[in-house]
N, C-alpha and C positions, 0 to 999 in steps of 0.2 A: 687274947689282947696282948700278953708279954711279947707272944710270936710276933706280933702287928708290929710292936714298938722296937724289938728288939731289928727285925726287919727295914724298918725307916731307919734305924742308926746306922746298921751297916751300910747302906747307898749312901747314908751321909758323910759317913768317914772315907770311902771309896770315892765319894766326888773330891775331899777336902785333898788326901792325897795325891789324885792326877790334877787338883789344880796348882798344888805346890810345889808340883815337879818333883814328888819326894820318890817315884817308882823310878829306880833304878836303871838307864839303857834302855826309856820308854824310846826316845825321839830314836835312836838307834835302830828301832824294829817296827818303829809305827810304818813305814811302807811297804813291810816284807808283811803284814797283815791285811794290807788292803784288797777287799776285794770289789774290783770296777765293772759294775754289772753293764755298763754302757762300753766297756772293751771290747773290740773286735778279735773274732778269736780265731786260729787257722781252723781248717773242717779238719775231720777225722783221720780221712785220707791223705790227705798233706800231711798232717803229723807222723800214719803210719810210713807211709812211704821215706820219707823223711829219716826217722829213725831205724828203721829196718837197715837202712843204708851205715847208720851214724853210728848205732848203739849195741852192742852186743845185750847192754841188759834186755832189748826188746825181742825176744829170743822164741819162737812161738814152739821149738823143739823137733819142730817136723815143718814139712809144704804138702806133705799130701797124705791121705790116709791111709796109702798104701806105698809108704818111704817115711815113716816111724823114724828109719835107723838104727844104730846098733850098740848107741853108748844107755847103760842103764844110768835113769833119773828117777830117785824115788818118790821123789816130792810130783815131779809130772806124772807117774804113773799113778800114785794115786788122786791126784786129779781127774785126770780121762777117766778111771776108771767110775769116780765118785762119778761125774757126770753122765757118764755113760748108763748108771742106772736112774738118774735123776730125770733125763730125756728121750723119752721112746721113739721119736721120730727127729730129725735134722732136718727142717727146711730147707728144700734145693734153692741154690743163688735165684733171684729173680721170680721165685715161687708168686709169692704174696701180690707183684705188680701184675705177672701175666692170670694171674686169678683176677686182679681188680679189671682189667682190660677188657676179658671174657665175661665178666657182668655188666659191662654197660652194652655189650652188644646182643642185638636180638636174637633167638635163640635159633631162627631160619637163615643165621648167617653160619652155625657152627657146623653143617653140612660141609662148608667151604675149608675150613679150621681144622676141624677134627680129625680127619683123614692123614694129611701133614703131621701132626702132632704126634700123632702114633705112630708116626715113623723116626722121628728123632731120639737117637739114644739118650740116655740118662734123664730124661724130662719126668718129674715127678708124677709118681702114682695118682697123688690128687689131683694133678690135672685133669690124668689120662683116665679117669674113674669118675669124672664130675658129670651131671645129670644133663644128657644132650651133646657131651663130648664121645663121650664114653661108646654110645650106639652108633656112633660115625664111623671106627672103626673095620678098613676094609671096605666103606659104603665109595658109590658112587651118588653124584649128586641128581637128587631129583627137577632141582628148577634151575633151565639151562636159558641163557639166554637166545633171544631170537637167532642174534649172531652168529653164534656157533651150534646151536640145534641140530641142522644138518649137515656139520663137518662127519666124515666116515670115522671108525672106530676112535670116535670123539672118549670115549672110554678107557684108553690105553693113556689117556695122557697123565702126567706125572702130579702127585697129590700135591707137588709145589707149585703147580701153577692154577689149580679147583677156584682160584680165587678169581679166573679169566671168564668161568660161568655163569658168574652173577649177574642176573638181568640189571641188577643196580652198576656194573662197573662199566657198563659200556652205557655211550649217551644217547640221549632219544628213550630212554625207554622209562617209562610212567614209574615210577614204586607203585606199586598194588596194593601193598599188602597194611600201610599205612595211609587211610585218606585223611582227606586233606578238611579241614570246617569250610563247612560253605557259610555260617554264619559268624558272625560276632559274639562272645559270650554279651550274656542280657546284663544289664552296669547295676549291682545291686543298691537298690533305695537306701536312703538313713532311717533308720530305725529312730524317730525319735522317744518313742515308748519307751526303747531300752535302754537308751542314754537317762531318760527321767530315771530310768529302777534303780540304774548303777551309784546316780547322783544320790537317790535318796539312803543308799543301802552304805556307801563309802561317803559320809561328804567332804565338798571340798575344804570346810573347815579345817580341817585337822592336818591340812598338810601346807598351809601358810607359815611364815617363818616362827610367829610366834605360839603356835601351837605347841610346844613342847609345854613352854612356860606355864598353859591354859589347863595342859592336860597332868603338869603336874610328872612329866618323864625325866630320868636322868639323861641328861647331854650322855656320857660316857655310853649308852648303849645304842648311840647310833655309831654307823661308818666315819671312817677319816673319809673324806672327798679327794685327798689326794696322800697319799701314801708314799714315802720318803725311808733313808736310811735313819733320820734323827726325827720325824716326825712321832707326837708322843700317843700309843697305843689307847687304843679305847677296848670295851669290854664288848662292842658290838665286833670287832676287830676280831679279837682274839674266839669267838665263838663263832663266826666266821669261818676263821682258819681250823679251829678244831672239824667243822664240818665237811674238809677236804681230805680228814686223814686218813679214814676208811678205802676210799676208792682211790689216795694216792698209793697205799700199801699194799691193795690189789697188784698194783704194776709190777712186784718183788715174782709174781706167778709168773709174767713174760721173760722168759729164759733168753732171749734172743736179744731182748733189749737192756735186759742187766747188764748181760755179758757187755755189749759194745757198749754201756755207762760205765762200767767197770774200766774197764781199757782206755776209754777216754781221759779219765780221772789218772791212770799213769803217763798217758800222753801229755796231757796239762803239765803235770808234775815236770817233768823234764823240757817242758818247755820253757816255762819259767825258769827254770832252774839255766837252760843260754840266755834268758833275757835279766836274770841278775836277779830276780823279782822271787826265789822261791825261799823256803824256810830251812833249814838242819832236819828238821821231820815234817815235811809235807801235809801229813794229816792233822797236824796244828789247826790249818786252818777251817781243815772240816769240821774238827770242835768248837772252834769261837762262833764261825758261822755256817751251821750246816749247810743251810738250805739256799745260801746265795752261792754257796761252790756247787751246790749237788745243781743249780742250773744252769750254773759253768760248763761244769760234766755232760749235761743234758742237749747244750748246746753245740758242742764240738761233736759228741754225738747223733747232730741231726734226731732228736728223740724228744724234742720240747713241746712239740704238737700234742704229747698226754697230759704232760703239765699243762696247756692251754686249756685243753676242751675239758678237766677236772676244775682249774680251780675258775674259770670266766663264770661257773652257776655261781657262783659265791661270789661273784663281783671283784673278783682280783685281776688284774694281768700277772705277768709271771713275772715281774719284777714286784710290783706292790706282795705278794704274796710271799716272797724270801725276804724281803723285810721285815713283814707281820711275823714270820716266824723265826726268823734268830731272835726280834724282839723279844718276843714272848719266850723261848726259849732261854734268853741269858736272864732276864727278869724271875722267872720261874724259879731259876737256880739259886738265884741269890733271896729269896723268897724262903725260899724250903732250905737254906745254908743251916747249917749245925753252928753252937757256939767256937765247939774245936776247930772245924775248918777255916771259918773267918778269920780266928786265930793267926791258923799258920799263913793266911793269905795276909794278913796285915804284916805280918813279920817277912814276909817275901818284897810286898809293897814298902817297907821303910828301909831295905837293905841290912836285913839283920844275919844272915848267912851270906854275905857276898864273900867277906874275907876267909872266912872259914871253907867255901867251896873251893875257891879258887888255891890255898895252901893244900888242900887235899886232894885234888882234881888237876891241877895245874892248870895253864891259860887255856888253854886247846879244848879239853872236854867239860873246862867251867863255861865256858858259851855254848854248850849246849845244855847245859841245867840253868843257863838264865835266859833259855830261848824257853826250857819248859817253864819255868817260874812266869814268864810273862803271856804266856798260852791260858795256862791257869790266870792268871788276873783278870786276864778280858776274857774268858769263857762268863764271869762272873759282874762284869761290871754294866751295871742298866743304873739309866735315872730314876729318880723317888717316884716318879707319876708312874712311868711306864707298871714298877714293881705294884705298887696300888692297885693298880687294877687289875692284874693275874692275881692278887691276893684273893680278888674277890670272886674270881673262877678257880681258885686252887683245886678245890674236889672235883671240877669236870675237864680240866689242864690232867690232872694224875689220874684218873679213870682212862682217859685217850691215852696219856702215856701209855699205862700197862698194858692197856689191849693194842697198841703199836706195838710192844714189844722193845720201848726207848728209843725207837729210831723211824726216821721218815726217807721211805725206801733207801733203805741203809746206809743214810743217812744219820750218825750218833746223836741222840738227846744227850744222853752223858749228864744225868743229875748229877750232883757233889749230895755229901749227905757229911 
């Protein structure tokens, strides 16, 4: 209960101070914090190319795997090398699309394909290994169309053209091999039986508006209906969100797709940074709001497609869902705040070290210890409601934590304690 109360105070004194304008060089930074999930953002490639041209820091150390070069980097060699035991195979360019291509096709077309394929250098093993590609092989094809059936040493021709013998490529000629319905599926009946079972077994009572009231449920464990950056958290919300964090952290296993999040995330970085919009340490803003920059990242990455189809079971899009969790997130923190940390944050929030940084730092490196001092204040600052009700999930908020490991695909929690 002290923790309870103790907790209500601190959001209260936090709200009394941004409304008194008493935080120091707030309006100064409030748009170098903003993050606009409705921003258009350049793609990947534009940025890389872009930078490649612009920037030496985007420096990849090599162009090919075999043109390394000859200046020693110790910091890149153990990189490669760390990766190098991390990854046993490198997907070849364009792997994964022409694997998807060869699965929608039927498997009496790969006769056509596979011969080809085995002929192109560098084309990966998995392809050239795949079940029906693989026995093609040197083959010649067995179903030839009518067309060319009787041209002579119809055999000699080149495995890039296999694709002319297809009775399907010339026209006039029937597909065989898929018929066609000769009838109409049968329009299945309504079951009124089973509508009676469902009615009797769910009824519709219980889901009219004032059923809550009837049944005696807390409001706070349903859904927000619509989900917002100041919309105020519910506890249905937040267990919700905990039920995305398992198979979000899965994604940390996809090496392929880190990497281009990772890269992305310094692409951002310097982009904002021509467009006047970025911070003194850029990762600022991954701690105030992890998870609306990590779909920033995800975004310019072309990689949000995992984020979709993880969090849409749980009834999020991927905006409502980076809401829910910085919410929860900054609430949490200030939640679980120690007495000494609030402390020093109240003392940051009334300008009680400004003079003193600044005579000992000078002008120059003192704005970068009031860019961190205000990084820290909004990592920390959530309204009373929001904080209420992570109170009441605190034990399965800090169990998810720990088995995340603090971070959502590495993405920082970053408690304060």
């Amino acid at each position: 209960m002290r923790k309870l109360l103790f907790t209500i105070v601190s959001v209260w004194l936090f709200m009394v101070w941004c409304a008194e304008g008493a935080i120091p060089q707030r309006e100064k930074y409030d748009p170098l914090f903003v993050i606009d999930l409705g921003q258009e953002l350049p793609s990947y490639e534009e940025l890389q190319a872009f930078y490649r041209e612009k920037h030496t820091l985007y420096d990849r150390k090599y162009q090919w795997h075999w043109a390394i070069g000859n200046v020693f980097d110790a910091a890149f060699r153990a990189t490669i090398n760390e990766y190098g035991h991390a990854e046993k195979r490198i997907k070849a360019e364009n792997e994964q699309s022409l694997l998807d291509a060869l699965e929608l096709l039927p498997k009496e077309y790969y006769q056509y394909i596979g011969p080809y394929l085995h002929t192109v250098p560098g084309i990966s093993d998995k392809i050239l290994n795949l079940p029906g590609i693989k026995e093609t092989k040197n083959q010649f094809p067995t179903r030839l169309a009518p067309q060319v059936a009787d041209i002579p040493d119809i055999e000699y021709l080149s495995p890039y053209l296999y694709f002319l013998l297809m009775p399907e490529a010339w026209p006039g000629n029937e597909p065989s091999e898929v018929p066609l319905p000769k009838t109409k599926p049968v329009k299945q009946v309504r079951n009124h039986e089973l509508y009676e079972l469902i009615k009797n077994i769910v009824p519709a009572d219980d889901f009219y508006p004032d059923a809550i009231q009837k049944k005696g449920l807390d409001p706070s464990d349903l859904r927000s209906l619509q989900i917002t950056a100041t919309s105020p958290l519910t506890s249905g919300d937040i267990r919700a969100f905990v039920r995305t964090l398992p198979k979000l952290n899965e994604l940390q296993g996809n090496i392929e797709a880190m990497a281009k999040i990772y890269g992305a995330g310094s692409l951002l970085d310097y982009w904002e940074n021509e467009q006047g919009k970025s911070l003194p340490v850029s990762s600022f803003k991954d701690l105030v709001a992890p998870c609306s920059r990590l779909l920033q990242k995800m975004r310019v990455a072309d990689e949000e497609r995992y984020l979709k189809l993880i969090v849409a079971k749980d009834g999020f899009t991927p905006e409502g869902w980076a809401y829910t969790c910085d919410k929860t997130i900054r609430a949490y923190r200030l939640a679980t705040l120690s007495a000494s940390t609030a402390q020093s944050l109240k003392a940051y929030a009334l300008g009680a070290y400004n003079q003193e940084i600044r005579e000992m730092l000078g002008d120059k490196k003192a704005q970068m210890q009031f860019v961190t001092m205000q990084a820290a204040l909004r990592m920390h600052e959530s309204p009373r409601h929001d904080v209420l009700e992570v109170y009441k999930n605190r034990e399965l908020l800090r169990e998810s934590f720990d088995k995340a490991g603090y971070s959502i695909i590495a993405a920082p929690i970053a408690v304060s304690n």
